[in-house]
C-alpha positions as CSV (number, residue, x, y, z in Angstrom):
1,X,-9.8,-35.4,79.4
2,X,-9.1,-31.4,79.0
3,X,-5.5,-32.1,78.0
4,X,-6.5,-34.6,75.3
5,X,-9.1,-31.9,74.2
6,X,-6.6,-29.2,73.9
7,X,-4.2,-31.5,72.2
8,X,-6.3,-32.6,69.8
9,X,-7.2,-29.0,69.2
10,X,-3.4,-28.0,69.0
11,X,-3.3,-30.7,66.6
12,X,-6.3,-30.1,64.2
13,X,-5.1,-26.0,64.4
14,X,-1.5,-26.8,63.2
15,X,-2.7,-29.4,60.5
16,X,-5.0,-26.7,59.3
17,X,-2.4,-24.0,59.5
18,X,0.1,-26.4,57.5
19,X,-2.9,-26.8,55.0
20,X,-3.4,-23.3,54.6
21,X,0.4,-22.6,54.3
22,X,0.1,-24.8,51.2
23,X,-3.1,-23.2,49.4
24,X,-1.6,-20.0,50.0
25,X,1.7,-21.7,48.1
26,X,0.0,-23.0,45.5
27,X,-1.9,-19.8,44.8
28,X,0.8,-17.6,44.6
29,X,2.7,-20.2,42.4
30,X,-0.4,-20.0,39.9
31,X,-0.8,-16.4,40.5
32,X,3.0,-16.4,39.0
33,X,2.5,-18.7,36.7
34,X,-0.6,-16.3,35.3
35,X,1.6,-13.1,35.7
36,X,4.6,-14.4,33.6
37,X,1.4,-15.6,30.4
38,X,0.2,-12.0,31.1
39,X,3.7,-10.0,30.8
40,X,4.4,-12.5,28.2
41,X,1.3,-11.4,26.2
42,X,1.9,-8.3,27.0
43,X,6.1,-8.1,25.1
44,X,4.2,-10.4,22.2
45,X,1.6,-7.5,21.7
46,X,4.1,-4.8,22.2
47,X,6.7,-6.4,19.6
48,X,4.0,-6.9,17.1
49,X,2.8,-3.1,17.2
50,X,6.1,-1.8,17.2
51,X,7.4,-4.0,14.5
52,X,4.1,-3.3,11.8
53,X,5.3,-1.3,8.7
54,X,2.2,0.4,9.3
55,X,1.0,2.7,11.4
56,X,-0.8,2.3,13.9
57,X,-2.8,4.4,16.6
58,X,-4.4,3.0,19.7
59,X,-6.8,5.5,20.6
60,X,-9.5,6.1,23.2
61,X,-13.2,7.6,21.6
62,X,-14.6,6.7,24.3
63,X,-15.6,10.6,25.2
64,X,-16.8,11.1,21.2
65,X,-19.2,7.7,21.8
66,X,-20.7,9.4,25.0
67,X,-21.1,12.7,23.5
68,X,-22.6,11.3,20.7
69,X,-25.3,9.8,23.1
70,X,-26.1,12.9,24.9
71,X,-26.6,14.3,21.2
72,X,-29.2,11.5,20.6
73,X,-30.7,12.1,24.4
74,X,-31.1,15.5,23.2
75,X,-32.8,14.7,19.9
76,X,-30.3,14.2,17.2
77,X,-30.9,11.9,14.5
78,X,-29.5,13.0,11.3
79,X,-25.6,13.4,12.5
80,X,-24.5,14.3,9.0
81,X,-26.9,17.2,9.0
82,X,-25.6,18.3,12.6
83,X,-22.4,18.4,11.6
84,X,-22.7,19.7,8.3
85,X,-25.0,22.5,10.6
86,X,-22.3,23.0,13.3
87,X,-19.3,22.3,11.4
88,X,-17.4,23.4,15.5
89,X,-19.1,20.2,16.8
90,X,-16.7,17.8,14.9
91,X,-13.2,20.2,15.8
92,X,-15.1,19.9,19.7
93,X,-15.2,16.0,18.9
94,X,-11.7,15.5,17.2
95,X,-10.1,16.9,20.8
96,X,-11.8,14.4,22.8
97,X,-10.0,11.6,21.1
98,X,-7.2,10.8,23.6
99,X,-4.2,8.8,21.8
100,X,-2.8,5.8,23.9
101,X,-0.2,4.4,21.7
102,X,1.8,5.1,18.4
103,X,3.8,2.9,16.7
104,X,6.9,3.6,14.9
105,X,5.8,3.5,11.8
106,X,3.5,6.4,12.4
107,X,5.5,8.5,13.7
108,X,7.9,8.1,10.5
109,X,4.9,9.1,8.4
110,X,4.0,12.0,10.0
111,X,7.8,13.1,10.2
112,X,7.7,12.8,14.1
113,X,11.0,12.0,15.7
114,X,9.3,9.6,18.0
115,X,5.8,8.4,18.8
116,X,5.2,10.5,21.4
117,X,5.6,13.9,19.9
118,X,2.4,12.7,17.6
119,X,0.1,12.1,21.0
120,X,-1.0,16.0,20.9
121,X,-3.9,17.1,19.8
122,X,-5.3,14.9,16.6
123,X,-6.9,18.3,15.0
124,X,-3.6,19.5,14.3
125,X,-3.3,16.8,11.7
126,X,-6.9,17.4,9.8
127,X,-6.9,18.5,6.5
128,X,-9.7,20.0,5.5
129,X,-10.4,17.2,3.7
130,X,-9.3,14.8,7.1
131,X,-11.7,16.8,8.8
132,X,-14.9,15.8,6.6
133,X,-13.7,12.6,7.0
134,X,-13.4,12.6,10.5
135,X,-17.2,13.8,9.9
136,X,-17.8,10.7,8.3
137,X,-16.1,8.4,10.8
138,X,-18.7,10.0,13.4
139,X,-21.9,9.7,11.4
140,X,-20.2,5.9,11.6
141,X,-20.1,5.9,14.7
142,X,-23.2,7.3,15.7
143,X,-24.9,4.5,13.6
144,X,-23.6,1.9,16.2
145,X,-21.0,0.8,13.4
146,X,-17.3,-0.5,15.3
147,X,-15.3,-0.6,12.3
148,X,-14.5,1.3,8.7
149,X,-12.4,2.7,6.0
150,X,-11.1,5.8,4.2
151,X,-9.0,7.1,1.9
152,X,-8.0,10.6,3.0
153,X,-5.4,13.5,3.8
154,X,-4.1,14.7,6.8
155,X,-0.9,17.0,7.4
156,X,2.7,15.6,9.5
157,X,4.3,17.5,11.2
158,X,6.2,19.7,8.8
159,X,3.1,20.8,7.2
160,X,2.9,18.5,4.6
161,X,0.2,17.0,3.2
162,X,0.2,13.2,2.7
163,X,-2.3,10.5,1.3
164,X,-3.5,8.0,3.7
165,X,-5.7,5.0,3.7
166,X,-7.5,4.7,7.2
167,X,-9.2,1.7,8.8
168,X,-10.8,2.2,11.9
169,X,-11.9,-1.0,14.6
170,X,-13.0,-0.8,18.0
171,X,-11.3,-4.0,19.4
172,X,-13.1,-6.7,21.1
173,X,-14.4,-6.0,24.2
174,X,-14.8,-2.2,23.7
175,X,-17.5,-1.9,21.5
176,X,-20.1,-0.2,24.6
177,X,-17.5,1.8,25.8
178,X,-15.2,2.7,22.7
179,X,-12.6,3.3,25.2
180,X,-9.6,1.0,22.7
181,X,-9.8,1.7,19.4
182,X,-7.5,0.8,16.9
183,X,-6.8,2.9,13.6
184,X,-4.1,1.8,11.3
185,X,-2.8,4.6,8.4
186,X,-0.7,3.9,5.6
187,X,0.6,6.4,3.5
188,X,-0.6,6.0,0.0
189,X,1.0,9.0,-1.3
């Protein structure tokens, strides 16, 4: 009776084994199958943004939106008063944008040579006047609003000045954290 126990047990283990053997197959074969949509999304997005006779920025605020909310913590209400008070706070803001991506398109409108020489330091691109928009785009933000426009100026890299039209969107998905944001500038110059 023992050896028909163990036998039976020897059997049920291996079918069980077999049937795991076979999940395991199918989930990596779906796991595969949803890797290959992914990277495939993934060259589809990439081709688009490169190919847009635009430019385009994909840029991370999400250190503005939370130092924004520690200016409300602390009291703030009127932002465009703040600002136009402590005209530093907005340079302080402006460095905490961290650029992701840049198309080439962008690049060729700012006179970069490629996109990543324009990932340094957005300030260096303010006008004066870019700057009070850049103001703007803030008070925008601190008003819970996810997307906008502008018309404004801002300098590429040889020092220039050139005319832009700016529109601003936090994409879907982002709008707590404001950590993908996608701004699109075409010269209008």
């Amino acid at each position: 009776m023992v050896y028909i126990k163990d036998s039976f047990a020897q059997q049920w283990g291996s079918a069980l084994k077999n049937q795991i053997s076979l999940l395991d197959d199918q989930l990596s074969e779906e796991a595969k199958i949803q890797i290959a949509a992914l990277q495939a999304d993934e060259a589809r997005y990439r081709l688009i943004f490169n190919s847009m006779p635009v430019g385009l920025w994909e840029q991370d605020f999400s250190a503005v939106k939370k130092a924004l909310e520690e200016l409300k913590d602390k009291g703030i209400v009127d932002f465009e008063l703040y600002f136009n008070e402590h005209p530093e706070a907005v340079v302080e803001l402006a460095n905490k944008v961290k650029v992701s991506q840049i198309n080439p398109a962008a690049a060729k409108m700012y006179s970069a040579s490629s996109p990543q020489e324009l990932s340094d330091h957005l300030i260096q691109y303010l006008t004066s006047e870019g700057v009070q928009t850049f103001q703007q785009e803030l008070v925008k933000i601190s008003q819970g609003q996810t997307n906008f426009s502008f018309d404004t100026t801002n300098y590429n890299l040889q020092g220039e000045v050139i005319h832009i039209h700016l529109y601003w969107t936090v994409l879907p998905g982002y709008e707590q954290t404001f950590e993908r944001v996608l701004v699109l500038t075409q010269d209008i110059t």
